[in-house]
N, C-alpha and C positions, 0 to 999 in steps of 0.2 A: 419286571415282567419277563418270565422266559419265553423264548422264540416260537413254541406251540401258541401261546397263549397272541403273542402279536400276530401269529398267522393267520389266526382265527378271525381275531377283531379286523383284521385286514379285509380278508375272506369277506366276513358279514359287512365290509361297508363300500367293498366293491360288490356285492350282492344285490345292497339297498341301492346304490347308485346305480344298477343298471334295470333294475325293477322300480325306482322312483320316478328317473330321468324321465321315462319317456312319458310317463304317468303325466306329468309337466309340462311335458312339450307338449304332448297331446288336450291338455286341457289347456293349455297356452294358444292350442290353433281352434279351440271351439267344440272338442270334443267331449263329451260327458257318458257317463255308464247308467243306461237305462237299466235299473234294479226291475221294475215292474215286467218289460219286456226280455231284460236277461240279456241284453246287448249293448255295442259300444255306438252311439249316436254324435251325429256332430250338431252345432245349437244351429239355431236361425238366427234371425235377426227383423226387428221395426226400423223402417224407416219413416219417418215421420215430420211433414212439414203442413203450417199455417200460414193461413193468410187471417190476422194480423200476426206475425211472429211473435215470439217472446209468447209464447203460451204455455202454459205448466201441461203436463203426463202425467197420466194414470192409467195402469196396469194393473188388472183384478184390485181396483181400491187403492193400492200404493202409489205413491208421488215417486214417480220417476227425478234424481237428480242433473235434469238438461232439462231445458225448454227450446220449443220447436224454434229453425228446424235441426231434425239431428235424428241419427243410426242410432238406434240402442243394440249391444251386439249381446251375445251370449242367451239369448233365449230360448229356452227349452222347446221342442218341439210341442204343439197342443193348440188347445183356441181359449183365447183371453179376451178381458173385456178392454178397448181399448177407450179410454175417453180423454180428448184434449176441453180445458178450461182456461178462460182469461178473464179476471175482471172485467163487467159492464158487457160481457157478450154472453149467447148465450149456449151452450156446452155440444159439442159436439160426441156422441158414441157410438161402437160398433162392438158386436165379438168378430172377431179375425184371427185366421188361423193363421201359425205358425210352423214351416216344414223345416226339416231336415237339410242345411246346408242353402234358405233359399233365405233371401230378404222379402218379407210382406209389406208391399206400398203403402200407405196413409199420406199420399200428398198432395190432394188437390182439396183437403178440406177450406173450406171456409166462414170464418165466426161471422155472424151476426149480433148486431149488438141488440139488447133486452129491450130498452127503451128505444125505440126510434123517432128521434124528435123530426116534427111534424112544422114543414116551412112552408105557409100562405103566400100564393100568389097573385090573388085577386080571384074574381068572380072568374064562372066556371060556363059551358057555352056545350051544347049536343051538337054543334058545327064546327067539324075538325078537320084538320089536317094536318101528315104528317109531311115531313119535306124526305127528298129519296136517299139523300144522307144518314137521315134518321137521328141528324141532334139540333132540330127544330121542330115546333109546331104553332101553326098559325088557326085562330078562332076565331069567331065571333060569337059575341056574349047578347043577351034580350037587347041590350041599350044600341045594339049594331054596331057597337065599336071590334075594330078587328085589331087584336095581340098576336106579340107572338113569342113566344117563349123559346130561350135559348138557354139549353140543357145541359152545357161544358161550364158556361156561367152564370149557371141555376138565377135566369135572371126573366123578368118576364116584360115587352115591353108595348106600351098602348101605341098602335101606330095611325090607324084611320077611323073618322066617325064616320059611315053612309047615312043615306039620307032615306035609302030602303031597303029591303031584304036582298039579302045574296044569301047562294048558297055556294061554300069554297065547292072547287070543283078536281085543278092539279096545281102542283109549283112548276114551275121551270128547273130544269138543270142546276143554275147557276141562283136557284134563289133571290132571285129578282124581282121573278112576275109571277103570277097568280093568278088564273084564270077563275072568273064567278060567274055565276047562275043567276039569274032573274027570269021567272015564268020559260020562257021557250028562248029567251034571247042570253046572246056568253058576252063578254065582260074581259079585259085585262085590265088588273091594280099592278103598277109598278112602284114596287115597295119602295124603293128607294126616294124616288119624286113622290111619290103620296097622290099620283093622280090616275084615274078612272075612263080608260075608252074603249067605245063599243066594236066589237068583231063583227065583221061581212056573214054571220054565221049563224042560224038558228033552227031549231028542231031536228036536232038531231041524235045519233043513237047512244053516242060515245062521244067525248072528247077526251083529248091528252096532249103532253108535249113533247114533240119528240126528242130524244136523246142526243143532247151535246148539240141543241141548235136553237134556233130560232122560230123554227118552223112547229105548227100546231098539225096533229091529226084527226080524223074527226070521220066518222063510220054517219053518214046518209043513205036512206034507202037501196040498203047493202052495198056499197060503193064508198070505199078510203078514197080519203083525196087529203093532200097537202094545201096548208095554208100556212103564206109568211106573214109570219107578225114581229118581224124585227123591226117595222118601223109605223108609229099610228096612223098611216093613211095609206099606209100599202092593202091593197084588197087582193093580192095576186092569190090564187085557187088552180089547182091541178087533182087529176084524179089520177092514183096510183096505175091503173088498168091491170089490174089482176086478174080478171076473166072470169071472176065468180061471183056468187052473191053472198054477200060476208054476211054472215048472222055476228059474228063477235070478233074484237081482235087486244092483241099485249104487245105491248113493246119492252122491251128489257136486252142493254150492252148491244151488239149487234145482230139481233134477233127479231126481225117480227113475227107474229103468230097470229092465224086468221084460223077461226073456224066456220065451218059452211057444209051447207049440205046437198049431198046429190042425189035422187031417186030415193031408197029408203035407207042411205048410209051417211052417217054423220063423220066428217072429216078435220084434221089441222093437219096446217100446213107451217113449216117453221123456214121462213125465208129471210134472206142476207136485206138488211131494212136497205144499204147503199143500192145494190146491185138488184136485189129482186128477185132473185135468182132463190131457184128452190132447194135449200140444202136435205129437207125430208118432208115426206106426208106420212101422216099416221091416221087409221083407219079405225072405226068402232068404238069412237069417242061420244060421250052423251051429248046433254044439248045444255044450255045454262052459259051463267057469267064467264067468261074468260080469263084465267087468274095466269101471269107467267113468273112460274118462284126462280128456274134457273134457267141457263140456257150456253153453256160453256163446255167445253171437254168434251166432246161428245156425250153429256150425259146433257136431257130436256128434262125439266120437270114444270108442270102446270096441270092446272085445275081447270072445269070443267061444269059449273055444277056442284054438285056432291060427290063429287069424281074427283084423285086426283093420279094422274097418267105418271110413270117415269118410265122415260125411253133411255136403255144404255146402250152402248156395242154387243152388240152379238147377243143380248137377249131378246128375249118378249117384251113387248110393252107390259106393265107391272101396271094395274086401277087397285087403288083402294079408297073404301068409302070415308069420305072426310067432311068437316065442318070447321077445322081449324090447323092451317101447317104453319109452322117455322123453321126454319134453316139455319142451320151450326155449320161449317164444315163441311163435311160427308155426311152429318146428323139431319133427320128431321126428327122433329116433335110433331106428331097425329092425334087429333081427336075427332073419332066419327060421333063424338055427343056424348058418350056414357064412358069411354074411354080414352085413357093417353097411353101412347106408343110411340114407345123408338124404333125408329129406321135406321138403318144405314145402307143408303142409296151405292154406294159400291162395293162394299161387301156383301152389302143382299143379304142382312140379318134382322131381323125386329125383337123387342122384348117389349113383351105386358107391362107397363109400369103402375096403371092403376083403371080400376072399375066402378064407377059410381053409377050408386042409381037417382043422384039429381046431371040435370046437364051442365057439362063443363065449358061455361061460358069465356073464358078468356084462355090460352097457352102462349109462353114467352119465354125465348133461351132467357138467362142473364149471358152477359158478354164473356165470363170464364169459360163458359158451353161447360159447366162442371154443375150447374143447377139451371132451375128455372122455375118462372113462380106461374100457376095458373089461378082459374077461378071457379067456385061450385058454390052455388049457393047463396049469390053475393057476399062468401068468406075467400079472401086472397090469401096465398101456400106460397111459401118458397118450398122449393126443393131440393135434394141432391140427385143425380144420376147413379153414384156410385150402389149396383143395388143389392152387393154385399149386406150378408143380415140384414139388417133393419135401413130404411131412409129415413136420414134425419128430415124430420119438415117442421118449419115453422108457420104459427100462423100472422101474416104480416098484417091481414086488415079485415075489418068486421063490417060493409059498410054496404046496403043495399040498393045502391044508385049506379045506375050504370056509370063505366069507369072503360077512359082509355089510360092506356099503362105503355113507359117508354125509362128506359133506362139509361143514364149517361154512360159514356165508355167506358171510365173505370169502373162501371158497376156498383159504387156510393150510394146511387142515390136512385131510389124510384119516383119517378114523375105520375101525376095520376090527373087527369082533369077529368070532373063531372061537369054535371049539366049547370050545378047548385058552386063547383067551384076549382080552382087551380090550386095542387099546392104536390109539395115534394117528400118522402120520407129520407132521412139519413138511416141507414140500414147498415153500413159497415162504421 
């Protein structure tokens, strides 16, 4: 080969290598050449996690080679159909776009399994309670016997026969005691001892327990007064002296809340329960049941009625009309009856999540705050929040009997007790 001829081949393959090279490198870091647009793009990227992992991808129809969780990288800009599937659950999908240089989240999904086998507790009881934990609930069922079911060890257990009607009223704190109902006169059962004695206490407007004691509250012809019952023959009675005439009150953490009214203005007052002392009054509140959902940070929220008020710093008080709140976080779930809505009480945003024209009889985070199931029609929905394309929803239960619903903390298992019966679904 004469010297022209190696100059040349030389030439041409440091040509090709400095015209390939980068060609390389640059698809080596994610770039690719949009033919359609006539330009050079860099990919995206899914990231994508399950809750139960080990779940297979699919991408427009194709089985991704990883199962969740895990990055899938090199994705072309555009929007795809994204769907994760597992054995025995049941599929979860979206279209979700893909940008230029960005990673698109998919990680709070979570599978539900197809069958959800169905675990009997016994007979079923329209006299309920839940305990302020919220992984207990204590009934009683026609025969007056009072259970109670404990929701971490999906266990449910017969505790006392009466001999006559109660109706549960609150728990204590410490889940001990349990205040009941009979005609006009109250009642403490002390779970533990399995015995029954009567309170210094009847006709009155309200009772409850107070927070982290022993002591009962109890709203009489507009006047709060304390009563100690830490001991069955203690009759000791004091009256709060508030100076007003209480139409209603909440206790919740270190909060009491009294509403009452003066001349033609309806007020609450949200006072330090130790101290008494008024930390705010808020003014132009309706009239109705007294519900107190928070009461920390400077941010109040309570209901009202059909009302439900949130006081932050330095806004306005926020009413909206409500018939059902729950609490995530910063999250509520709202349904004024036809509708469910997200709030978010300190960013002060809301989104529509759904409109019916039957009413929506039950709403309920699950514990991820990544869904929640409510009720329309006597049909139960799990949900997702994510409200990207489409929400995935399942339908969990077809069953037209009224239904309280409680979920353990992992979120496993939904508890449901009718009037007709107790019993739990496995759901994940």
């Amino acid at each position: 080969m004469d010297k022209t001829i190696r100059r040349l081949t030389y030439s041409i393959f440091f040509l090709l290598f400095f015209i390939i090279a980068p060609i390389l490198t640059m698809y080596a870091i994610g770039y690719r050449y949009d033919f359609k647009n006539g330009n050079l793009e860099k990919n995206g990227a899914f990231y994508v996690k399950s809750y139960p992992k080990g779940a297979n991808i699919f991408i427009d129809g194709q089985k991704i080679d990883k199962e969740t969780p895990t990055q899938i990288t090199s994705v072309k800009s555009g929007t795809y159909n994204l769907m994760v599937k597992k054995n025995l659950y049941a599929p979860w999908e979206k279209q979700l776009s893909v940008y230029s240089g960005q990673t698109t989240f998919a990680e709070d999904i979570v599978l539900f399994l197809n069958n959800r086998e169905k675990s009997s507790l016994g007979a079923g009881s329209d006299n309920y309670l839940l305990n302020r934990q919220e992984n207990k609930y204590a009934y009683i069922d026609a025969q007056k016997r009072l259970s109670i079911t404990d929701i971490e060890q999906n266990k449910n257990f017969e505790i006392f026969t009466f001999n006559i009607d109660y109706e549960l009223i609150d728990w204590s704190a410490d889940n001990q005691k349990i205040i009941l109902k009979n005609k006009n006169n109250y009642y403490i059962f002390d779970v533990n001892q399995r015995y029954i004695y009567p309170l210094d206490i009847s006709s009155v407007s309200k009772i409850i327990w107070e927070n982290g004691s022993e002591d009962i509250l109890y709203l009489k012809n507009q006047e709060i007064f304390r009563y100690d019952a830490s001991q069955i023959n203690n009759t000791t009675t004091e009256s709060l002296n508030l100076d007003k005439q209480i139409n209603d009150f909440a206790v919740k953490d270190n909060s009491l809340l009294i509403q009452y009214s003066l001349e033609q203005n309806n007020f609450v007052d949200q006072i330090d329960k130790d101290s008494h002392q008024i930390i705010q009054t808020i003014s132009d509140v309706g009239l109705g049941n007294l519900e107190l959902v928070m009461a920390k940070d400077d941010y109040l929220i309570f209901s009202v009625g059909s009302k439900l008020y949130i006081k932050s710093p330095n806004k306005n008080l926020i009413s909206i009309p409500v018939t059902i709140v729950s609490l995530h976080d910063d999250r509520l779930l709202i349904s004024n009856g036809h509708e469910i809505i997200l709030y978010n009480y300190k960013d002060d945003w809301q989104e529509l999540i759904d409109r019916s024209t039957q009413i929506v009889s039950e709403l309920m985070w699950h514990p991820n705050g990544s869904y929640f199931i409510y009720e329309i029609n006597g049909q139960t929905y799990l949900s997702e929040i994510d409200s990207r394309d489409k929400r995935n929803i399942i339908e969990i239960l077809n069953d037209p009997r009224k239904k309280n619903y409680l979920f353990n903390k992992k979120g496993d298992k939904l508890f449901i007790l009718t009037p007709e019966e107790n019993f739990y679904l496995t759901i994940q």
